[in-house]
C-alpha positions as CSV (number, residue, x, y, z in Angstrom):
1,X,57.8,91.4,31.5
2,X,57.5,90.8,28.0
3,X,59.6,87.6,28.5
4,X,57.5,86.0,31.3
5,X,54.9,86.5,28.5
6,X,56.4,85.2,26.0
7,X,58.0,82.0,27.9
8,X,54.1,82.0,29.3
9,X,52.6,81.5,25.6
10,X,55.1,78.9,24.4
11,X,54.5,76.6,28.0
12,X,50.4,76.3,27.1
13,X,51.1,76.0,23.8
14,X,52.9,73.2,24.7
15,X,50.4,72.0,26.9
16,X,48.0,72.1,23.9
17,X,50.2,69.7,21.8
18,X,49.8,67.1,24.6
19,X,46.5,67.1,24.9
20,X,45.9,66.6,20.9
21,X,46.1,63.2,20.0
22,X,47.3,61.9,16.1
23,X,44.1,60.7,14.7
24,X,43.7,57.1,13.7
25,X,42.3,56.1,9.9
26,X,39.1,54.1,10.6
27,X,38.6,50.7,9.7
28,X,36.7,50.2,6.7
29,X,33.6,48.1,8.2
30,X,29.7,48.1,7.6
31,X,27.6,49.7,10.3
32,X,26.5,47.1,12.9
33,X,22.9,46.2,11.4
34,X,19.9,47.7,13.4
35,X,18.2,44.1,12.8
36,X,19.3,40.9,12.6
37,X,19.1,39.7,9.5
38,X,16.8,36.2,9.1
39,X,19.1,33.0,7.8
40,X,17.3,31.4,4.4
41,X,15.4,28.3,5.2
42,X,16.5,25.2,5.0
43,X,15.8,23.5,1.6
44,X,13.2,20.7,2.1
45,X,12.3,17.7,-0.2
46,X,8.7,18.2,-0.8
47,X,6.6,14.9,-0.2
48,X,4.8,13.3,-3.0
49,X,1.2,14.5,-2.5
50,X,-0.9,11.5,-1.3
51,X,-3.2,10.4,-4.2
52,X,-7.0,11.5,-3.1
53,X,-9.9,8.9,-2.8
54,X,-11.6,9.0,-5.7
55,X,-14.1,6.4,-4.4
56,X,-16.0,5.8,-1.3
57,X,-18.5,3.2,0.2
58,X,-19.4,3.4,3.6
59,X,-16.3,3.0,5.8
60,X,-14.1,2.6,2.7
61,X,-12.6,4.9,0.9
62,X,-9.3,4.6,-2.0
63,X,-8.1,5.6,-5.3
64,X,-9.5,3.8,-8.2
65,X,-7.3,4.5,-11.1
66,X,-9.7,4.3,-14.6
67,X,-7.2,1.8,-16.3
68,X,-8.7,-0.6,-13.5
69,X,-12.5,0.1,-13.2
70,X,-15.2,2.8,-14.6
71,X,-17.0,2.9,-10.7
72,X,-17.7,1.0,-8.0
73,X,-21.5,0.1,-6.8
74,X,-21.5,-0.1,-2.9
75,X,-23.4,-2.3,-1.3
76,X,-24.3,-3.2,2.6
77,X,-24.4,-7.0,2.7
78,X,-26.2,-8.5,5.3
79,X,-25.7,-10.7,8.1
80,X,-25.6,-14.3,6.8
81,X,-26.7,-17.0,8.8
82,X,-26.9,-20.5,6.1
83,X,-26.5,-23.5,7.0
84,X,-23.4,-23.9,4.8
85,X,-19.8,-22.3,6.5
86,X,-19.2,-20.1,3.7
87,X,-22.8,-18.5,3.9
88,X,-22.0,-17.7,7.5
89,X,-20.5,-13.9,8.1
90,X,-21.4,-10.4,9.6
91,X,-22.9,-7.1,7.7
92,X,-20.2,-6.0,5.7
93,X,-19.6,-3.3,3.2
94,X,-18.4,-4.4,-0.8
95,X,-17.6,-2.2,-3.1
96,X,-18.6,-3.7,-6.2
97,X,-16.2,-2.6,-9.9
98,X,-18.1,-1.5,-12.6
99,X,-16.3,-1.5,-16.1
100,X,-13.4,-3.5,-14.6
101,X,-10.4,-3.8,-17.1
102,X,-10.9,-7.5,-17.5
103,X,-14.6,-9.1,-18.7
104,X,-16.3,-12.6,-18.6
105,X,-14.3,-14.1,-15.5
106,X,-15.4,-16.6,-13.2
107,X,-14.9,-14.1,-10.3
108,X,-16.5,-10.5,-9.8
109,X,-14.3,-7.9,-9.1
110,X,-14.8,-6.3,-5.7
111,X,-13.4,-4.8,-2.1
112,X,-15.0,-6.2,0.9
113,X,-14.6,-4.6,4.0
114,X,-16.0,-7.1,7.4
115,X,-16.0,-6.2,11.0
116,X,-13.1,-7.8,12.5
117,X,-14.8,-8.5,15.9
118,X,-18.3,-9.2,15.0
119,X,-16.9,-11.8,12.5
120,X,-14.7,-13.9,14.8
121,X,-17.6,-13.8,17.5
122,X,-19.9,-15.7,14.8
123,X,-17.3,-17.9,13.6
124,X,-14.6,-18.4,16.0
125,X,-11.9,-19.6,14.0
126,X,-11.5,-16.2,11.6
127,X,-9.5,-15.2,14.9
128,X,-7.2,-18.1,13.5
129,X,-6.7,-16.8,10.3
130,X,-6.3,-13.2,12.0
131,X,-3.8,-14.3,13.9
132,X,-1.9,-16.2,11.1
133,X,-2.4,-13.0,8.4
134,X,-0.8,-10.7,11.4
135,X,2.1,-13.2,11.3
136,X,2.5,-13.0,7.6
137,X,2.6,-8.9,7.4
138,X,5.0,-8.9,10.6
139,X,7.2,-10.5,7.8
140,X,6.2,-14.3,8.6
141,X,6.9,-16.7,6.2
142,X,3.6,-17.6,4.0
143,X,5.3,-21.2,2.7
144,X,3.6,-23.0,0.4
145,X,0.0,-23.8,1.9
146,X,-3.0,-22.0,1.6
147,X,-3.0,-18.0,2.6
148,X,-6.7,-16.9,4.2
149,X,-8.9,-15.5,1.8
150,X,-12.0,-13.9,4.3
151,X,-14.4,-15.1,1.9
152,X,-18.2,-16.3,2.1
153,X,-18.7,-17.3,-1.4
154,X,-15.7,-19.5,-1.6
155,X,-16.4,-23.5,-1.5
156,X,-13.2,-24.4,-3.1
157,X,-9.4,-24.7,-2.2
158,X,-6.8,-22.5,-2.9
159,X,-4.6,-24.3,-5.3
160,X,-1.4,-22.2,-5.4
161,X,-0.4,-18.4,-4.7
162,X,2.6,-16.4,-6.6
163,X,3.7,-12.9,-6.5
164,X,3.7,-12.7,-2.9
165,X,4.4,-9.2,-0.9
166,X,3.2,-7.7,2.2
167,X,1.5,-3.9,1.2
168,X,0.8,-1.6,3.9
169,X,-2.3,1.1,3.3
170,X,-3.2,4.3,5.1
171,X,-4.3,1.9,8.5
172,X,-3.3,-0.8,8.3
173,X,-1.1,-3.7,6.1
174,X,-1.9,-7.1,4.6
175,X,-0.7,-9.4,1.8
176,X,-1.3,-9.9,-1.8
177,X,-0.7,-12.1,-4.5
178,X,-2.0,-14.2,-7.0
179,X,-4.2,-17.3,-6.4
180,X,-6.8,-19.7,-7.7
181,X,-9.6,-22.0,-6.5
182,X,-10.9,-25.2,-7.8
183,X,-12.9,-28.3,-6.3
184,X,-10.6,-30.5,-8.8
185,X,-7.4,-31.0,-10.1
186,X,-7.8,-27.3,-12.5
187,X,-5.0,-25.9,-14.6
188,X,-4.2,-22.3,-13.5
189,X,-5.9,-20.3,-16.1
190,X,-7.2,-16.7,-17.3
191,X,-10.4,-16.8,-16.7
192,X,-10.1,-18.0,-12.9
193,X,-7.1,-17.3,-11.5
194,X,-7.4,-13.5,-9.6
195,X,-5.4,-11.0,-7.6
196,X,-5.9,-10.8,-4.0
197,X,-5.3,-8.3,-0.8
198,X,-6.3,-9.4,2.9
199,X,-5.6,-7.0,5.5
200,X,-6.4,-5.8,8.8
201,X,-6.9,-2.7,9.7
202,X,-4.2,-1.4,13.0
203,X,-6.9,-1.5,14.9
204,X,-7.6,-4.5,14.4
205,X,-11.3,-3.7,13.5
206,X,-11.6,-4.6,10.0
207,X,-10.7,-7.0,7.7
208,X,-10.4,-5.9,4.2
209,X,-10.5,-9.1,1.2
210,X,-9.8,-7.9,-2.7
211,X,-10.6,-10.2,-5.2
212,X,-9.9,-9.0,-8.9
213,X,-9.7,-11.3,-11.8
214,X,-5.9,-11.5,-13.7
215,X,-4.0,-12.4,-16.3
216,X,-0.9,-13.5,-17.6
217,X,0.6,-14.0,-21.2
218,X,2.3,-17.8,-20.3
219,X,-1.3,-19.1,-19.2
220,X,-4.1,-20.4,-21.0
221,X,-7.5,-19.0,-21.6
222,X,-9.1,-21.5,-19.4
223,X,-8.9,-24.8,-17.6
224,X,-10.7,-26.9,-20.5
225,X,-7.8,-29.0,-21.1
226,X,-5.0,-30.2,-19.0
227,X,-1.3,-28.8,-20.6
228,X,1.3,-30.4,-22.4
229,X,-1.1,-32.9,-24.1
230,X,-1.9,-35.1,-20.8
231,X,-4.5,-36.9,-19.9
232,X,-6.7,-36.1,-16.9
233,X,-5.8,-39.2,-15.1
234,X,-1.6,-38.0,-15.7
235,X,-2.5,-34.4,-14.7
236,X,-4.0,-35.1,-11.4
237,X,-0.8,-38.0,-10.8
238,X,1.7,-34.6,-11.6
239,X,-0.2,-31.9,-10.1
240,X,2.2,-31.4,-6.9
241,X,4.9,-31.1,-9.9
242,X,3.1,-28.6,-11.9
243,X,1.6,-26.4,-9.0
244,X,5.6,-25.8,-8.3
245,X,6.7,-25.2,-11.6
246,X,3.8,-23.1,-12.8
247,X,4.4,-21.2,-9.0
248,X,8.1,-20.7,-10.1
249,X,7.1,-19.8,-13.6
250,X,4.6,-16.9,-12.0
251,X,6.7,-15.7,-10.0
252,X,9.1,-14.9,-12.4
253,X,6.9,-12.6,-14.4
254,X,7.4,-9.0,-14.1
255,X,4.8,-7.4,-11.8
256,X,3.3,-5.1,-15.4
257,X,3.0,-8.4,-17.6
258,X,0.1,-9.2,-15.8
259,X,-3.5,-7.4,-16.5
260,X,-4.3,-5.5,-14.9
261,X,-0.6,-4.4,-14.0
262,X,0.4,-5.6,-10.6
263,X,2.0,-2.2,-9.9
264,X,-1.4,-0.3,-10.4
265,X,-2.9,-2.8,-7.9
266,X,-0.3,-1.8,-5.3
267,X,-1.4,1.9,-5.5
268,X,-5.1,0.8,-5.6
269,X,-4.1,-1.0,-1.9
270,X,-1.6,2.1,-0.7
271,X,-4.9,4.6,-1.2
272,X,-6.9,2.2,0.9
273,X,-7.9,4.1,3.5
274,X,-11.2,2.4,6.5
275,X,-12.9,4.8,9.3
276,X,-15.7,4.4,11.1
């Protein structure tokens, strides 16, 4: 009897042994996270801020750095009906400088700002010019004849243009450069030769026309006296010549010897911003 017990105690213990299994060393791992953790943005390049309108007169508004102009006066100009062609044009908004960076030039610094629309349907060919300046900012070439200037005050022609570029603002795009007008055979000079912008708006509902007197260190204070020594009568035989040459010459100036600095103009036309 007591061998049945014994042989009976060493069979379950037995038993026992099989059902204990070795135990395995755990893997050293982190817990499984309860949330899933957030990935760190991507890193951005921040845009530059866009400069703020510091100006604004009616429909216009843009930056007007104080190494340009003091202020602006704005004015509503109305409707003009002369006789004469360049008396002829809609209500339109000017923004007048005050304090501008150049003095006692035959031009007045200002922005004009003209209904598109309302100016073609009084004088039919400014849908000419439209379509021409369109042509020039869709990268047309501007050659070397006259560039429209949307003007009413101008009875003169446009003798050369230099430092030419297409500038796009906040609606819109256009050209600038560097002109003058003269009824005569007139040396380009400082006191008449200016800085322009004409563009259009996307919308095609305004046309915006900068005029701001420049200068430049190779020309001469004015057109008293025709250059290198000639006479009148020898200036006017040369003048295709020296329009070319002077062009060439111009062009060839870096865009911050002139004054004001071409570069600030850019901005000034970059902050332009027109809304109804």
């Amino acid at each position: 009897m007591k061998r049945l017990s014994l042989l009976t105690l060493i069979l379950a213990a037995l038993m026992l042994a099989c059902n204990i299994s070795t135990p395995v060393p755990a893997t050293q791992q982190p817990p499984p996270p309860t949330n899933t953790p957030e990935l760190p943005a991507t890193p951005t390049v921040a845009e530059t801020p866009a400069v703020q309108p510091n100006a604004v007169c009616n429909e216009l508004s843009f930056y007007l750095d104080p190494a340009v102009a003091a202020d602006i006066v704005c004015e509503t100009v109305p409707q003009g009906n002369g006789e004469d062609p360049w008396d002829v044009h809609p209500q339109f908004t000017k923004a007048a400088f005050q304090g501008y960076a150049l003095a006692d030039k035959f031009h007045n610094p200002r922005i004009s700002v003209y209904p598109l629309p309302a100016y073609i349907a009084q004088v039919p060919k400014v849908a000419d010019s439209a379509a021409f300046l369109k042509s020039l900012i869709g990268g047309g070439d501007p050659g070397t004849g006259a560039i429209p200037v949307l003007e009413s005050s101008f009875n003169a022609a446009q003798e050369f243009h230099a430092q030419y570029q297409v500038v796009r603002f906040a609606n819109g795009a256009g050209v600038r450069f560097v002109t003058q007008y003269a009824q005569y055979f007139a040396p380009i000079n400082n006191h008449d030769m200016f800085f322009t912008f004409q563009g259009i708006t996307a919308d095609d509902q305004y046309w915006i026309s900068i005029i701001l007197p420049i200068t430049n260190p190779v020309l001469p204070a004015n057109a008293d006296n025709p250059p290198g020594g000639m006479s009148w009568e020898e200036f006017g035989n040369q003048f295709d010549t020296y329009i070319a040459d002077l062009a060439n010459q111009l062009n060839g100036q870096p865009a911050d010897s002139f004054a004001p600095s071409i570069t600030l103009l850019d901005s000034l036309i970059q902050s332009i911003s027109v809304q109804p």
